[in-house]
VEXFI-353225 format. One record per atom (N, C-alpha, C): atom name; x, y, z; residue number from 1. Coordinates in steps of 0.1 Angstrom, whole numbers, always signed. Layout:
# VEXFI-353225
R,CA,X,Y,Z,NUM .
...
***
This chain:
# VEXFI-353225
R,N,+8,-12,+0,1 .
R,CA,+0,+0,+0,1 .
R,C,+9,+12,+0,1 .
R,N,+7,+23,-10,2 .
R,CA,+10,+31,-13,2 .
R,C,+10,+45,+0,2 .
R,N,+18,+51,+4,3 .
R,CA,+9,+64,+20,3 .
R,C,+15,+76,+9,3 .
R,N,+5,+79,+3,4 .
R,CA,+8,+91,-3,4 .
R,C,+17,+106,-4,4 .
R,N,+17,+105,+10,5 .
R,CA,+24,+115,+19,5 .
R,C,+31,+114,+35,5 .
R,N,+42,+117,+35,6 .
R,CA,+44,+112,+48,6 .
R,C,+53,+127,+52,6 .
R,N,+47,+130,+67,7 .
R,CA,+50,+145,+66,7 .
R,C,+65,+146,+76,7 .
R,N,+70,+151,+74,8 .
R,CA,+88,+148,+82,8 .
R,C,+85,+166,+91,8 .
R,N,+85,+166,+100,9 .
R,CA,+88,+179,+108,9 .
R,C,+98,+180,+120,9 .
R,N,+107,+188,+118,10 .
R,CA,+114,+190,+129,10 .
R,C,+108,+195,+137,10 .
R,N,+107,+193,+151,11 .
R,CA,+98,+204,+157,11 .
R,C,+111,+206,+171,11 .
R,N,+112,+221,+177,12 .
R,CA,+115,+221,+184,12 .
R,C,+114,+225,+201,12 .
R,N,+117,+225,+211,13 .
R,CA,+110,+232,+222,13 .
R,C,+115,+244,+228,13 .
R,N,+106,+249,+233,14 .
R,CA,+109,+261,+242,14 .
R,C,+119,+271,+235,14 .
R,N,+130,+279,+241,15 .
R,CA,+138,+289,+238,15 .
R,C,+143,+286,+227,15 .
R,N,+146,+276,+217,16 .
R,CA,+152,+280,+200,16 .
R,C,+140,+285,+193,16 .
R,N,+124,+282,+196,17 .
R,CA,+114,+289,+188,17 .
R,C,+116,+306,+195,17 .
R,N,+117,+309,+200,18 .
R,CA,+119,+318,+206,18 .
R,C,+129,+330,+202,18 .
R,N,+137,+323,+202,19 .
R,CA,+153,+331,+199,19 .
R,C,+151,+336,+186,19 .
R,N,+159,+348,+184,20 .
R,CA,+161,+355,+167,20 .
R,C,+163,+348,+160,20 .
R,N,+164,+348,+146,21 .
R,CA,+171,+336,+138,21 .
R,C,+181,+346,+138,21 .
R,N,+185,+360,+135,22 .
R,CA,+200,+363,+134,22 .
R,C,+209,+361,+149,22 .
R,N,+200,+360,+156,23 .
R,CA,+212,+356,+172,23 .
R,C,+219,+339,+164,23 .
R,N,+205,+332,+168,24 .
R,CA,+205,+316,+166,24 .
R,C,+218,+313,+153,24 .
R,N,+219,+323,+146,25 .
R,CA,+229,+323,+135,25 .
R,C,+247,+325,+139,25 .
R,N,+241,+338,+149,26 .
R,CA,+256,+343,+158,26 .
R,C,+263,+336,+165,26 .
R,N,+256,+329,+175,27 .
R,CA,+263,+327,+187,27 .
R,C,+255,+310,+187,27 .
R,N,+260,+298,+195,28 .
R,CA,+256,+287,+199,28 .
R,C,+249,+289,+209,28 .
R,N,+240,+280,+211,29 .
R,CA,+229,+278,+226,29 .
R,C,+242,+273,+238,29 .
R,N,+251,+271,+236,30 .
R,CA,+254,+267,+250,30 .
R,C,+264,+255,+246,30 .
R,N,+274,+251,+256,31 .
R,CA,+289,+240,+251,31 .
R,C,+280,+228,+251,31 .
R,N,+268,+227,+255,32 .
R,CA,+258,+212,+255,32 .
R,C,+257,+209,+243,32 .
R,N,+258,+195,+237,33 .
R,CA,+249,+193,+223,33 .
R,C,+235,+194,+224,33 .
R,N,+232,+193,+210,34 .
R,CA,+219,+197,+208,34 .
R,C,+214,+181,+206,34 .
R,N,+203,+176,+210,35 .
R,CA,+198,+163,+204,35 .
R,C,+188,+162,+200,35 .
R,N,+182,+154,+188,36 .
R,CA,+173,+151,+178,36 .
R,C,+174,+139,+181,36 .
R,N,+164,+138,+188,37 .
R,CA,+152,+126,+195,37 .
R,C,+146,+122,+177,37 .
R,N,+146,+110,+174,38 .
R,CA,+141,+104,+161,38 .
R,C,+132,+93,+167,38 .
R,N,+116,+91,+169,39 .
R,CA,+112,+80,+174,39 .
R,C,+112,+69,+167,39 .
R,N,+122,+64,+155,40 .
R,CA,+121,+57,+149,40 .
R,C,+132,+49,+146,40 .
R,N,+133,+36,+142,41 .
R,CA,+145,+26,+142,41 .
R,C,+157,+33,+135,41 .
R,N,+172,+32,+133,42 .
R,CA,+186,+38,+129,42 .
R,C,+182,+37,+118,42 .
R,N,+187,+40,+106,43 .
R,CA,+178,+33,+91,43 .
R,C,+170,+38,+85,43 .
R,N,+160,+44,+93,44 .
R,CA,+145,+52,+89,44 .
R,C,+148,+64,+80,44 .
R,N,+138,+67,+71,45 .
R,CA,+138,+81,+64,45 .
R,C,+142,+92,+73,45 .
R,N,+132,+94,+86,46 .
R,CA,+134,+107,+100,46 .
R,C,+149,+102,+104,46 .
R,N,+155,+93,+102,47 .
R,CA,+170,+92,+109,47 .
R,C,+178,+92,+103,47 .
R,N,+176,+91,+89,48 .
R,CA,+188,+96,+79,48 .
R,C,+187,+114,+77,48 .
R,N,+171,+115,+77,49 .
R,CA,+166,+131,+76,49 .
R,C,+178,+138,+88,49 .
R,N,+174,+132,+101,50 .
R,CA,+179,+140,+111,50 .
R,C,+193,+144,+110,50 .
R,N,+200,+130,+108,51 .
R,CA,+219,+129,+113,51 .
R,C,+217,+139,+98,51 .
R,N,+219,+141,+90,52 .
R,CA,+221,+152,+75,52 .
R,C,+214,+167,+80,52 .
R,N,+205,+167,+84,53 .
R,CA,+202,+185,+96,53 .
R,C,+213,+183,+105,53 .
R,N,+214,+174,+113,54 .
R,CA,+222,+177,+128,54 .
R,C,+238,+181,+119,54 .
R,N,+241,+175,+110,55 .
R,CA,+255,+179,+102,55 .
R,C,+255,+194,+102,55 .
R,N,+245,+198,+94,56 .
R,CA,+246,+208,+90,56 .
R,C,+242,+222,+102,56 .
R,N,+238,+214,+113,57 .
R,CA,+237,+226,+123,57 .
R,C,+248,+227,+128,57 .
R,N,+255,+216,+129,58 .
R,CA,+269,+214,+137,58 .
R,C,+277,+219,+127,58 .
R,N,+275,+220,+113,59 .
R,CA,+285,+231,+106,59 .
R,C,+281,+245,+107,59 .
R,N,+273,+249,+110,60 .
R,CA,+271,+262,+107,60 .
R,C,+263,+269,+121,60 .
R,N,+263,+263,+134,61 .
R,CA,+265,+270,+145,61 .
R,C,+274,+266,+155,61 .
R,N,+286,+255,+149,62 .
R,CA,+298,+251,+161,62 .
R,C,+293,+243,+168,62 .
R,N,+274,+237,+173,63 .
R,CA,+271,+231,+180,63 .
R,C,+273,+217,+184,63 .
R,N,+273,+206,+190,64 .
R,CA,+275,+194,+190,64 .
R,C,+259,+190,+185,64 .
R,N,+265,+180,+178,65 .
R,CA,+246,+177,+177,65 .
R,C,+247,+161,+177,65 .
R,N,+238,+155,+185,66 .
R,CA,+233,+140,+184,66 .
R,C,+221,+138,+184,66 .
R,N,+224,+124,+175,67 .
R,CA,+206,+121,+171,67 .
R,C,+204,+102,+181,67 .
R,N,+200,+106,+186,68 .
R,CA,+187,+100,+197,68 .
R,C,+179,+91,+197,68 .
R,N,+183,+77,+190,69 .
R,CA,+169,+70,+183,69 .
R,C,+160,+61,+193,69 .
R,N,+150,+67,+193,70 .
R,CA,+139,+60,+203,70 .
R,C,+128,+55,+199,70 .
R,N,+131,+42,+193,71 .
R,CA,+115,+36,+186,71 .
R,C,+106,+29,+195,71 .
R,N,+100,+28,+191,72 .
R,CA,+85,+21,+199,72 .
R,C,+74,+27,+198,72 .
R,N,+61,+16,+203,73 .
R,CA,+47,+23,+204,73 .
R,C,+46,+33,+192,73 .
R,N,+48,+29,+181,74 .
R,CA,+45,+36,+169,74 .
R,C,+52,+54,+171,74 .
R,N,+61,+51,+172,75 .
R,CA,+69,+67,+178,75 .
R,C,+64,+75,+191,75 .
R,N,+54,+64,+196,76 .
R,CA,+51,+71,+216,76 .
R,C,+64,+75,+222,76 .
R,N,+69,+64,+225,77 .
R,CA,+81,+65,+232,77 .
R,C,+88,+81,+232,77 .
R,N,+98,+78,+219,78 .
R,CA,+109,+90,+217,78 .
R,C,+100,+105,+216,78 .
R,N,+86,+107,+212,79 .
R,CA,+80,+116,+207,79 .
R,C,+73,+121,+229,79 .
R,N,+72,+107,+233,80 .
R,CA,+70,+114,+249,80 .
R,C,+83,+121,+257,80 .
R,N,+96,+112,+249,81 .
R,CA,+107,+121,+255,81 .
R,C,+110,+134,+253,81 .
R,N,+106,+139,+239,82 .
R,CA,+108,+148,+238,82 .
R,C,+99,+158,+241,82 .
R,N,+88,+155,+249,83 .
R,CA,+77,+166,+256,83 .
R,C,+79,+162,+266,83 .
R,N,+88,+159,+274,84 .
R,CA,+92,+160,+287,84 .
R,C,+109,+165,+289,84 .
R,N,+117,+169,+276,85 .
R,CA,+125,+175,+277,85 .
R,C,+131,+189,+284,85 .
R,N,+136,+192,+285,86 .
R,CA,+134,+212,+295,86 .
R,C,+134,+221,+280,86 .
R,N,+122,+229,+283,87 .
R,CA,+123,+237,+271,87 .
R,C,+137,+247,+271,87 .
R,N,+143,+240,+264,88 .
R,CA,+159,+250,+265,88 .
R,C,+164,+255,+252,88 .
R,N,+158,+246,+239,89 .
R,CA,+161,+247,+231,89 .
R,C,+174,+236,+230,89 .
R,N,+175,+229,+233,90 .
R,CA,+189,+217,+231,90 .
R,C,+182,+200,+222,90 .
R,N,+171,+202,+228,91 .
R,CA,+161,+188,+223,91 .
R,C,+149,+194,+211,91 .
R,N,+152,+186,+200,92 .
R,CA,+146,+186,+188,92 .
R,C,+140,+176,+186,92 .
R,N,+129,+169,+176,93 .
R,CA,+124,+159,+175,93 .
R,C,+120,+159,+161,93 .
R,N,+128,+151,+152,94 .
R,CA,+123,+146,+138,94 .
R,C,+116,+136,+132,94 .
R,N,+100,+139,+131,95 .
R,CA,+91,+129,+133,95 .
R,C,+83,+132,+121,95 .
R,N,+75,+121,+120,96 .
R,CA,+64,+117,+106,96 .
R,C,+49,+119,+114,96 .
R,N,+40,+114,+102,97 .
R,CA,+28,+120,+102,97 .
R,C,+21,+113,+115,97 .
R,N,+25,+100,+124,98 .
R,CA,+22,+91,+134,98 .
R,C,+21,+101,+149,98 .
R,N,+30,+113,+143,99 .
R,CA,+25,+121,+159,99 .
R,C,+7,+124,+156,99 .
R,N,+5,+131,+147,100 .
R,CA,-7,+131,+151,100 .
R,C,-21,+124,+148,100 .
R,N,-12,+113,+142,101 .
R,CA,-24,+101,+138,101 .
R,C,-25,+90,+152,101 .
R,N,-17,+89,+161,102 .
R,CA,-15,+80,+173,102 .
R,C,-25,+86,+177,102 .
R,N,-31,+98,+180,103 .
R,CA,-42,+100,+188,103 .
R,C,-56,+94,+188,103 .
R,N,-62,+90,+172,104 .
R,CA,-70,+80,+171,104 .
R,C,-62,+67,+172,104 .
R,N,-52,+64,+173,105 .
R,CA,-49,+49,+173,105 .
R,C,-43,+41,+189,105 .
R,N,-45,+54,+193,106 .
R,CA,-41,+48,+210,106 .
R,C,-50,+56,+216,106 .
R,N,-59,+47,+231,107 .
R,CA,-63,+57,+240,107 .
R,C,-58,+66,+246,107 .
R,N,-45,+64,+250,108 .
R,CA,-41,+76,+257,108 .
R,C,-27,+77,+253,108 .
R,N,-25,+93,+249,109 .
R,CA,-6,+89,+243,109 .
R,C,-3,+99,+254,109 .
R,N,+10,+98,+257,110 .
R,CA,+15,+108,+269,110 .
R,C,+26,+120,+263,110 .
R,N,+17,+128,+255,111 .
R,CA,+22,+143,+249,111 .
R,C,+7,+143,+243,111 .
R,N,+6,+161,+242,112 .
R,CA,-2,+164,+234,112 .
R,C,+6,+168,+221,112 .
R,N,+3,+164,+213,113 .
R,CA,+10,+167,+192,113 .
R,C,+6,+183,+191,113 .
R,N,-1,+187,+195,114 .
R,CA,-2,+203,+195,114 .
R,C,+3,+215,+202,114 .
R,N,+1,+208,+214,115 .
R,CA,+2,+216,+223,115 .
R,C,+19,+213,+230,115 .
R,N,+24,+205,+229,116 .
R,CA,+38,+196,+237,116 .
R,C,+50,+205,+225,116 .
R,N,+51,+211,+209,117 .
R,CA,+56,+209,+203,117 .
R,C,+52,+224,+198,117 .
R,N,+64,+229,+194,118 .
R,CA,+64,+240,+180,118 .
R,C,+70,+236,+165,118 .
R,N,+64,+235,+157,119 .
R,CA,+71,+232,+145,119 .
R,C,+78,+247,+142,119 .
R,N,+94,+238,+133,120 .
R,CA,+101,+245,+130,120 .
R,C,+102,+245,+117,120 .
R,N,+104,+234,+110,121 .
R,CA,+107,+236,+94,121 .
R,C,+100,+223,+87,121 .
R,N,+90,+219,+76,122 .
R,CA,+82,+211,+67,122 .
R,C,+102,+204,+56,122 .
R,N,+105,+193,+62,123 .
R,CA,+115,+187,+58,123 .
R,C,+112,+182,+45,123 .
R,N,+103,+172,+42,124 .
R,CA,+106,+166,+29,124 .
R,C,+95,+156,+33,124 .
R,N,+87,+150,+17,125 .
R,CA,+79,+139,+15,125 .
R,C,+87,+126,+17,125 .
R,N,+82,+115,+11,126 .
R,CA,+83,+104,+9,126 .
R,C,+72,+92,+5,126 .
R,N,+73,+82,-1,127 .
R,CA,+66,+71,-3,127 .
R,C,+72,+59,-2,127 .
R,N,+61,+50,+0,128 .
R,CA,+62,+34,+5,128 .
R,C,+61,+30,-12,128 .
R,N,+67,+21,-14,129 .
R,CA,+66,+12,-23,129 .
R,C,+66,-4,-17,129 .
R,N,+60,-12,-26,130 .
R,CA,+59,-21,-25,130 .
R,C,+66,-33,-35,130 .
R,N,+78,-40,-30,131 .
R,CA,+86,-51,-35,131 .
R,C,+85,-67,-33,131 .
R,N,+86,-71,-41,132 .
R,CA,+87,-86,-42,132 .
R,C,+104,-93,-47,132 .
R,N,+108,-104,-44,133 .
R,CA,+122,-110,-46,133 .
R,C,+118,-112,-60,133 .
R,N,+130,-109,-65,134 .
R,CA,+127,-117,-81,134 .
R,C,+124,-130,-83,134 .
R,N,+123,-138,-74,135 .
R,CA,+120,-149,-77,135 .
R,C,+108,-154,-74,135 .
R,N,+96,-141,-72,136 .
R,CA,+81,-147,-70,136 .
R,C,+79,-142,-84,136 .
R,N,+73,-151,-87,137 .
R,CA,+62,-148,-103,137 .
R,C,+56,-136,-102,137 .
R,N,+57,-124,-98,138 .
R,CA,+41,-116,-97,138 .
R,C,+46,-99,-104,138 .
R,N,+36,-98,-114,139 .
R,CA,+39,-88,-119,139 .
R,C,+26,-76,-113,139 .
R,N,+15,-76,-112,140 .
R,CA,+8,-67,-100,140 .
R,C,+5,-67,-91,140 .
R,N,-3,-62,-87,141 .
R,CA,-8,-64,-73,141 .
R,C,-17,-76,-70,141 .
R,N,-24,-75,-79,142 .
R,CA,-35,-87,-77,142 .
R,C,-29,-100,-84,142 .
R,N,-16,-103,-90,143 .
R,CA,-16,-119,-89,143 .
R,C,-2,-117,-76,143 .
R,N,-1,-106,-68,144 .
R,CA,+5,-109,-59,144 .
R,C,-9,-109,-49,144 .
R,N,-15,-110,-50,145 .
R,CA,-27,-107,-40,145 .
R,C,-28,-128,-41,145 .
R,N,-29,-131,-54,146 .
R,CA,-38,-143,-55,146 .
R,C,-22,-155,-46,146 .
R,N,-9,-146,-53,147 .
R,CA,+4,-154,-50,147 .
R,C,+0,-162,-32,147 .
R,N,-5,-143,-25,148 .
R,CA,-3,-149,-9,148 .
R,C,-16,-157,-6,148 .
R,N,-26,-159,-13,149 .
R,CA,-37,-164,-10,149 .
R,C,-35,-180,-11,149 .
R,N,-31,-181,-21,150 .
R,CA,-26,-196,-24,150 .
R,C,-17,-202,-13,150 .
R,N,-11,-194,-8,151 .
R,CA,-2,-201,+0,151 .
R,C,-3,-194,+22,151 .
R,N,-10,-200,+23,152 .
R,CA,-15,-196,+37,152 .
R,C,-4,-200,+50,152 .
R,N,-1,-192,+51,153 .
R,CA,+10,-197,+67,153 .
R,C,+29,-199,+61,153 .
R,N,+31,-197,+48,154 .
R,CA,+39,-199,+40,154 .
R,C,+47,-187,+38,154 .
R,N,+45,-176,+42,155 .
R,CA,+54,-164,+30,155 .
R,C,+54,-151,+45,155 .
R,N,+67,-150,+45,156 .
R,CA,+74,-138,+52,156 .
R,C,+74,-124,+48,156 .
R,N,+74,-115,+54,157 .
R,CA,+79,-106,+51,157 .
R,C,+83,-90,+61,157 .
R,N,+91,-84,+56,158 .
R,CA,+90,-75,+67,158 .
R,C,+88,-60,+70,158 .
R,N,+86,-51,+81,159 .
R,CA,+84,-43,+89,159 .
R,C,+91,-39,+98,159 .
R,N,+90,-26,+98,160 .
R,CA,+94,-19,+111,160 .
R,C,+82,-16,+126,160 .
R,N,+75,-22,+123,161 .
R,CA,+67,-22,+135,161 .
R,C,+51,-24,+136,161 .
R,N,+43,-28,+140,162 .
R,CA,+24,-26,+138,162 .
R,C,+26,-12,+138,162 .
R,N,+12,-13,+134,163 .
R,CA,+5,+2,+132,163 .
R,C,+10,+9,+129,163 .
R,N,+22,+12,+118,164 .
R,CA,+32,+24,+112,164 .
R,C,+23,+16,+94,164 .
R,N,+27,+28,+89,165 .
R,CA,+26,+32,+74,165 .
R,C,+32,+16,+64,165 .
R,N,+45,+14,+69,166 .
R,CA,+51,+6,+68,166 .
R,C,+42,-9,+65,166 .
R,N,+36,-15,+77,167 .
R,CA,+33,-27,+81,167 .
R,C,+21,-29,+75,167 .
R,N,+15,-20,+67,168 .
R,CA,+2,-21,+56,168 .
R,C,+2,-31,+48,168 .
R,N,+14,-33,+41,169 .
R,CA,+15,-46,+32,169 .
R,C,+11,-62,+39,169 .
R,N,+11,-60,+54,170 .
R,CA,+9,-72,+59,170 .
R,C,-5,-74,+59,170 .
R,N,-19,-62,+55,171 .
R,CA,-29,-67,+56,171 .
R,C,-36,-74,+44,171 .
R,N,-25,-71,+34,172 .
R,CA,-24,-81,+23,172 .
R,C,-29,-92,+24,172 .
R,N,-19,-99,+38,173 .
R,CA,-21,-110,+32,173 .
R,C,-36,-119,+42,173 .
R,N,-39,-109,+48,174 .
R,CA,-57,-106,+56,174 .
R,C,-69,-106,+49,174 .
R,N,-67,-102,+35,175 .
R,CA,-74,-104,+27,175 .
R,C,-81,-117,+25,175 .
R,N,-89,-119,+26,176 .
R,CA,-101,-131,+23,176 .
R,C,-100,-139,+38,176 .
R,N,-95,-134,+45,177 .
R,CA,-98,-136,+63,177 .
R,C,-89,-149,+65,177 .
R,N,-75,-147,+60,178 .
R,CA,-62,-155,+63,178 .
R,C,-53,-144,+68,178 .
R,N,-50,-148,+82,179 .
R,CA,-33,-148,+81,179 .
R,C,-24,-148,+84,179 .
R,N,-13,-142,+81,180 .
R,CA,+2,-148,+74,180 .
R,C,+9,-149,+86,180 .
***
């Protein structure tokens, strides 16, 4: 399954939304690094996104910058660390569209997506594609549809976690009330 859009935002807290951009240009926040909290596995789009920002802040304000990867609970985890960070401006968070889609998909998440966060900068899109090994027969969707149907309890594949954008392809194989 195709996610048409997948929204990447840096968001930061407290005193960097705050501060001038020509100060924020001048001088460093402080000899602390700065960290970008990524709620997502090393690997991910938001964690390649991040470590390539954190480069380039660390060239162009002297700061130390590390990136933070905290996956789980469909980005709960890392995305609650970072609303319980000190608003200082040192903790950043580069996250996808699951901040504020978790709120229908969990009773209770521990941040508010609105209220917990300032967005700072609209990073960049992305899309899911969907692959097969060259060695399954299937040239669409639907004789890959019929491929997993035929074969029930048989066929692997993988994900970065339930309930992410990602693990859609597994309802594939849910289809006709099997599965995999």
């Amino acid at each position: 399954m195709r996610v048409d859009r997948i929204i990447a935002i840096a968001l930061v807290l407290g005193a960097m939304v705050a501060a001038p951009v020509r100060d924020a240009a001048a001088q460093k926040l402080s000899d602390r690094p700065i960290t970008i909290i990524v709620p997502y596995s090393p690997g991910t789009g938001p964690d390649i996104l991040a470590r390539l920002i954190g480069e380039e802040i660390q060239q162009r304000w002297g700061q130390p910058v590390a990136v933070d990867n905290k996956p789980g609970a469909t980005g709960n985890i890392g995305t609650q660390l970072a609303a319980r960070a000190a608003p200082d401006g040192h903790t950043l968070l580069m996250t996808t569209n699951p901040i504020t889609a978790n709120i229908s998909l969990f009773k209770n998440i521990p941040y508010d997506p609105v209220k917990s966060f300032s967005p700072v900068i609209f990073v960049g899109t992305g899309a899911l594609a969907l692959a097969v090994h060259p060695s399954i027969p299937v040239n669409s969707l639907q004789e890959l549809l019929d491929y997993v149907r035929a074969r029930p309890g048989q066929l692997n594949f993988g994900s970065p976690g339930v309930d992410k954008g990602q693990h859609e392809p597994h309802s594939l194989s849910r289809l006709g009330g099997r599965d995999q």
